[in-house]
N, C-alpha and C positions, 0 to 999 in steps of 0.2 A: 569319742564324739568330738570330731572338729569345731571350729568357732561357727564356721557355714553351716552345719546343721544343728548348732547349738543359738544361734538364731533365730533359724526356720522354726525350734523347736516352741522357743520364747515366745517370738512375734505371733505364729499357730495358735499356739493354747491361749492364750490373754487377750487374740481378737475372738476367739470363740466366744471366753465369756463375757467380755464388754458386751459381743452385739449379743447375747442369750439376755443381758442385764437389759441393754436397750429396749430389746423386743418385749420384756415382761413390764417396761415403763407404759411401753403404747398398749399395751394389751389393757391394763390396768386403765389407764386412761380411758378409753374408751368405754370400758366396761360400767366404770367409776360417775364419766362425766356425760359421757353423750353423745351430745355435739359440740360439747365443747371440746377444744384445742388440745394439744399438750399441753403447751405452755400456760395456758387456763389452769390445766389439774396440776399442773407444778405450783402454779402462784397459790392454791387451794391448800396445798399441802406444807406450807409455810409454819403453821403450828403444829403441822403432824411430825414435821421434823423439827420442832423446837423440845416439845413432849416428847418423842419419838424418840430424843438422842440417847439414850435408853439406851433402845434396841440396835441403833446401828453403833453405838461407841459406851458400851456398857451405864451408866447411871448418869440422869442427869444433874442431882445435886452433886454437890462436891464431897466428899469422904474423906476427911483426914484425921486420921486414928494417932492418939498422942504418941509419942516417943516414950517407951517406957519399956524395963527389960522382961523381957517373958519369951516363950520358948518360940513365940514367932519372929522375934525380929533377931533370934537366935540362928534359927532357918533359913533369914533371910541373907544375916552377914554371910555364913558360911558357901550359900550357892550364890551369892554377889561378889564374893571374896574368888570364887573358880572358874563363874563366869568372865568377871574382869580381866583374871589372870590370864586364863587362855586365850578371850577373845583378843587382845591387843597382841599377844606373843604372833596370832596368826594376820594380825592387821582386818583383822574385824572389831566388831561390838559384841556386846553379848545384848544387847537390846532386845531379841527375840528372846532371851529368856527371862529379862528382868519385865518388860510389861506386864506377861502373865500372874509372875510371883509377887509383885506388888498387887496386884489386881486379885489374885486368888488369897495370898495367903496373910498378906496384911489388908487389906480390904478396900484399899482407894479406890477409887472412881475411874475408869481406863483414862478420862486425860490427866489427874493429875500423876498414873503409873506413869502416862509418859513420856512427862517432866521431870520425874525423878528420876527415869531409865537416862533420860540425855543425861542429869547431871553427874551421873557414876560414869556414861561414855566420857566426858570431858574431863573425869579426875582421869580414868585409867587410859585414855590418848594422853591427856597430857606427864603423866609420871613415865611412859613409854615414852615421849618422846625425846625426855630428858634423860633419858638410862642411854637411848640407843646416841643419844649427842656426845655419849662417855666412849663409845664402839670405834672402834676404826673400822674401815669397807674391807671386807675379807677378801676380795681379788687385787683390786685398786686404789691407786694414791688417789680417790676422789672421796668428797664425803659421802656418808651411808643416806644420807636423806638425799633426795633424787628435786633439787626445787624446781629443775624445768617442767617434769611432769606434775610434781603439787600443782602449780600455775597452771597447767593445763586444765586439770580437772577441778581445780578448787573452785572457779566462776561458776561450771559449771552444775556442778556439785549443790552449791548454795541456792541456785536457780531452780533446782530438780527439787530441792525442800520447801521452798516457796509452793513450788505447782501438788506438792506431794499433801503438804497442809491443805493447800482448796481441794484436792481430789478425798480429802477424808471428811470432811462435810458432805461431797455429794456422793462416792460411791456408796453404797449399802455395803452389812456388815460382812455377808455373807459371800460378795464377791473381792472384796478386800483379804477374804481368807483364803479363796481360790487365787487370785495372783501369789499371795506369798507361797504356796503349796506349790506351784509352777516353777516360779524364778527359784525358791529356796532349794527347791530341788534337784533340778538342773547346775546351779551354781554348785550346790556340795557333789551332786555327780560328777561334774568336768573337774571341780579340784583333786577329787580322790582318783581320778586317774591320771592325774600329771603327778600326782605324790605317788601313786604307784610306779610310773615313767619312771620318774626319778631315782626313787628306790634301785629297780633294776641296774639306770645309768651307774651308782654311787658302788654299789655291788662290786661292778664290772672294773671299773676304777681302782677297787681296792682288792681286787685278786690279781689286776696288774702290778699296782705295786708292794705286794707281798712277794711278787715275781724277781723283780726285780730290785730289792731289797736285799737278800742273799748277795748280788752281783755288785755290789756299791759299797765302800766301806768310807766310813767318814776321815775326812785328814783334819789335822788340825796345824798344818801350816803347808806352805809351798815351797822347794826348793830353789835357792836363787842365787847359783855363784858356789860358794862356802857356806852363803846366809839363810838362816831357814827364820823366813819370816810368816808372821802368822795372817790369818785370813781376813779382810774387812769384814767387821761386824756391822752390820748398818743399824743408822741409829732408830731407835726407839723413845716411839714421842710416848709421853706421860699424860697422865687424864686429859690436864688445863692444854695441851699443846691439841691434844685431839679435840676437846672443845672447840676451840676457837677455830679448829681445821673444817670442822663438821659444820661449824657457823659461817652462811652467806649473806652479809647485812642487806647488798644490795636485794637480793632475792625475798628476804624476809620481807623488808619495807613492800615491797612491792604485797605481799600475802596480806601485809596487814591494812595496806590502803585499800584492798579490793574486800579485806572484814568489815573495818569501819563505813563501810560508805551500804554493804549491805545492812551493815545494823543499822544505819541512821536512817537508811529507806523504810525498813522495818517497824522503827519506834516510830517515826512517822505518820505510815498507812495503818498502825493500829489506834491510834490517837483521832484518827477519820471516822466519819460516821461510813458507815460497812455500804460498799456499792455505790457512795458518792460519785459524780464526774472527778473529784479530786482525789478519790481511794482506788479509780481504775487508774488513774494517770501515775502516781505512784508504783503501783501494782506493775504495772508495765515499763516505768523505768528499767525494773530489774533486769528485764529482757534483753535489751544495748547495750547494758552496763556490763553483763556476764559476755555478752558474743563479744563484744569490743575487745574486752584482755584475752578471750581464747581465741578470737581470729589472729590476735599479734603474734602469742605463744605460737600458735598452729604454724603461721608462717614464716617463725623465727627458725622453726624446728626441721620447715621441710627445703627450705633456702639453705639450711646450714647440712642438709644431709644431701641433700643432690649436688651440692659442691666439694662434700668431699667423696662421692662414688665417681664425679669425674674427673676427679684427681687421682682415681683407684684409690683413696683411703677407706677399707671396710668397717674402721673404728666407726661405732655406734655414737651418736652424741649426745646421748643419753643415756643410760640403763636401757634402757629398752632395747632391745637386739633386734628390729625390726626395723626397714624400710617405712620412710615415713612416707607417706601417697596421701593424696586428698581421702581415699577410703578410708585408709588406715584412721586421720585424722577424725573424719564424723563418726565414725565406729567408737571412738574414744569419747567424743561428744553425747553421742545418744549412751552410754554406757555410764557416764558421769552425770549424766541429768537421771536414767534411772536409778544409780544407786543414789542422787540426791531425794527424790521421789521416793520410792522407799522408805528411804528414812522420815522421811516429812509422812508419811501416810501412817509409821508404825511407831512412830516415837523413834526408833534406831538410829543403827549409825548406816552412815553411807558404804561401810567396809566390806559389806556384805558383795557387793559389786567392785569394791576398790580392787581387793586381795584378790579374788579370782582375775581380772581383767588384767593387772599389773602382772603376774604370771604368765596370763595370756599372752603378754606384751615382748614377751623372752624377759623379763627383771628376775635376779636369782631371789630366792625366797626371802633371804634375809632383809636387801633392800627394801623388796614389794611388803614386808611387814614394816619397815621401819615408815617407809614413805605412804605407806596407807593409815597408820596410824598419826602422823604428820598430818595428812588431810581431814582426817577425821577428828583432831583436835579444833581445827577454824571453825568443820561444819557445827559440831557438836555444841563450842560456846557459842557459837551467833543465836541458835536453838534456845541454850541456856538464859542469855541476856537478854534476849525476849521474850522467854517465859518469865523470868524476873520482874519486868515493869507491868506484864499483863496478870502476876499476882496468881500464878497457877502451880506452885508446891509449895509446903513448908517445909519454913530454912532449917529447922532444928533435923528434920528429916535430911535435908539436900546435903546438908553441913555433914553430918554423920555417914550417909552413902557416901558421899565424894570421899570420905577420906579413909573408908573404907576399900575403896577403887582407885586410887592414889598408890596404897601399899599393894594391894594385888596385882598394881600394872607394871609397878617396878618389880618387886620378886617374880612374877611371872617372867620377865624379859631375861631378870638376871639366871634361874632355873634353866631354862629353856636354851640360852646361850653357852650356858657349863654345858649341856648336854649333848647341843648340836658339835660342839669342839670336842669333846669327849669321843662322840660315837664319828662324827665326820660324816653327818649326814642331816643335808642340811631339808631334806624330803621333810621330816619330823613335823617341821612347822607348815608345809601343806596339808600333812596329815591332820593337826589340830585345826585347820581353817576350816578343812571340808568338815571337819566334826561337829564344832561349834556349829557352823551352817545347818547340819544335819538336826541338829539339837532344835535348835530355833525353829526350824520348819516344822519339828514333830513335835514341840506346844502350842507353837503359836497358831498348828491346825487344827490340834486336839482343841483347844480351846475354840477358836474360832467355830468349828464343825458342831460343838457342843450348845452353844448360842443362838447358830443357825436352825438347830431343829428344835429350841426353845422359842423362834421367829414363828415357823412355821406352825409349831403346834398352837401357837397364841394366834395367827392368820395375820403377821404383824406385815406392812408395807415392806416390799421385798425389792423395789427401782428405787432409779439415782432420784434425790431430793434435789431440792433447790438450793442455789448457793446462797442467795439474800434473802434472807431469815427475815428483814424488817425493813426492807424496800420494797 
């Protein structure tokens, strides 16, 4: 499946069911109201979805079950502990699997599951990110974190959780489980057959060089004269050398002016009364704020790549092995606002889109996990620190997941790393991406599908609600 019909495929199924969702709005309306308007029977249904938030986002008081050791939160360590672990090795979340398991089997409320789901994505991106900053880049003397493209997608990224949060107020439940059922699937489809690709390629590679292995025998000096002098060793940098190699201050600051200035919009427009003129104007700062650093990026990326193809240099200026084109650019744009959307809709991380797309981008595996899990550390605490000040998990809960997700992101990195060097194949960690993805689509529909016919048989309001609750 190419990216062109891996679009068609996208864009097809999710306008189907947005306008199926639409159409059951006006039906309803009519049926409901009269002569009156939509927007009439939307303004009507303003405590149907305050009451309601029930049914389109599981319970509406808050649920928080103490911390205490019993065999559930036994349950929870151990598949939060393998969640984390794989989902960051492949530059995902495991967000689709932790909302459910919070929700099913310790019993929170789905939003505060997922406020705890972000805080275990932000221990286990950021314990990732600190393993792979210990990595030197397996082809290249450059670092393994990719910061042109973080910067690409991180504005945009944060923007797409923004719009992902107001889309989980108004979509209904039941077409929030048909999108994830679509994209989740499609994404672990395309990645398990670029890990199959690759597999084949890595094959082929290594019956070459068993070929020619027999033919080559090692020296261990050269002759020179009388003198047989031995071979240059090149040198070998040590952790701290690789650290500091892997660390771009310039790059960083810049990551971290385009965090703080989203958090501060954030703590902000949540401090505003909801639907204000001053809570729209906010609301929509975010919008310049994200295009403004990705149009620099976009333009930095594609100025620097069409001067070195007319110079015939085919060196890539990025990871990414691809021709940088104005397509190529919104392609990465719309793809970075959906895995932010996602995430802002499911509690999750944005990797779910990051990892496959980074792939799709030609980045070898290794990077595309190291530099997905890189971005999904910014998205995931900006998540976090706004869930903090709006008082939506307890810490003794967040405290304990996180650091439960902390150790599973590093041993996962470190596991995974011995193994891919070991076997020489570095497919392993697409395989785990498409899986994770695979896993997450198949609770997060089982559950989802399970609620909806709990909807239906109750005849609970099935269209999009209102966004202003109390305007």
């Amino acid at each position: 499946m190419g990216t062109k019909y891996f679009l068609v495929y996208l864009l097809s199924g999710s306008m189907v069911v947005i306008s199926y969702a639409f159409f059951s709005t006006i039906t309803t309306a009519k049926k409901t109201s009269g002569v009156l308007g939509v927007n009439e029977f939307l303004k009507s249904t303003e405590n149907q979805q305050i009451d309601g938030f029930s049914s389109t986002h599981s319970e509406t008081a808050r649920v928080w079950p103490k911390l205490q050791f019993s065999w559930r939160v036994v349950v929870v360590t151990v598949i939060g502990f393998l969640g984390s672990a794989l989902g960051t090795v492949g530059g995902v979340s495991g967000g689709g699997i932790f909302v459910p398991m919070f929700n099913l089997i310790l019993g929170f409320d789905a939003k505060s599951a997922a406020a705890l789901s972000k805080c275990m994505i932000m221990g286990a991106s950021a314990s990732s990110v600190w393993y792979n900053l210990t990595v030197p880049h397996p082809c290249r003397d450059v670092p393994i974190l990719d910061y042109d493209l973080a910067l690409l997608f991180q504005p945009m990224l944060m923007l797409g959780i923004t719009i992902g949060v107001a889309l989980s107020v108004v979509f209904p439940y039941w077409l929030i489980t048909v999108l994830i059922i679509i994209l989740f699937t499609g994404t672990s489809s395309r990645a398990f057959c670029k890990a199959i690709q690759m597999w084949n390629q890595e094959t082929i590679m290594k019956a070459e060089a068993n070929l020619r292995e027999p033919l080559t025998k090692p020296e261990t000096g050269v002759q020179i004269g009388d003198e047989s002098q031995q071979l240059v060793v090149p040198h070998v940098k040590n952790d701290l050398e690789i650290i500091c190699f892997n660390i771009r201050l310039k790059g960083l600051l810049v990551l971290m002016v385009v965090w703080i200035s989203f958090l501060l919009i954030q703590i902000t427009k949540n401090n505003l009364r909801e639907c204000s003129p001053l809570y729209w104007a906010f609301y929509i700062l975010q919008f310049p704020l994200a295009l403004s650093v990705f149009i620099y990026e976009a333009a930095k990326l594609w100025k620097e790549d069409r001067q070195r193809r007319k110079c015939g240099n085919e060196e890539p200026v990025c990871e990414a092995s691809i021709e940088w084109t104005p397509f190529q650019l919104i392609f990465c744009a719309f793809c970075a606002t959906l895995g932010g959307t996602v995430g802002g809709l499911l509690g999750s991380g944005a990797g779910f889109i990051m990892g496959p797309l980074l792939l799709e981008l030609g980045v070898i595996p290794q990077v595309a996990s190291a530099t997905a899990a890189f971005a999904m550390m910014f998205s995931s605490s900006l998540s976090v620190m706004e869930l903090y000040f709006l008082k939506r998990f307890p810490i003794p809960y967040a405290l304990y997941l996180t650091g439960v997700s902390i150790i599973a992101g590093f041993f996962g990195q470190y596991f995974v790393w011995k193994l891919v060097a070991a076997l020489g194949r570095a497919s392993i960690i697409i395989f785990i991406l498409s899986s994770v993805i695979f896993a997450s689509a198949l609770t997060m529909g089982i559950v989802g599908i399970d609620k909806s016919i709990v909807m239906i048989q109750n005849h609970e309001y099935m269209g999009f609600l209102s966004f202003c609750s109390s305007s």
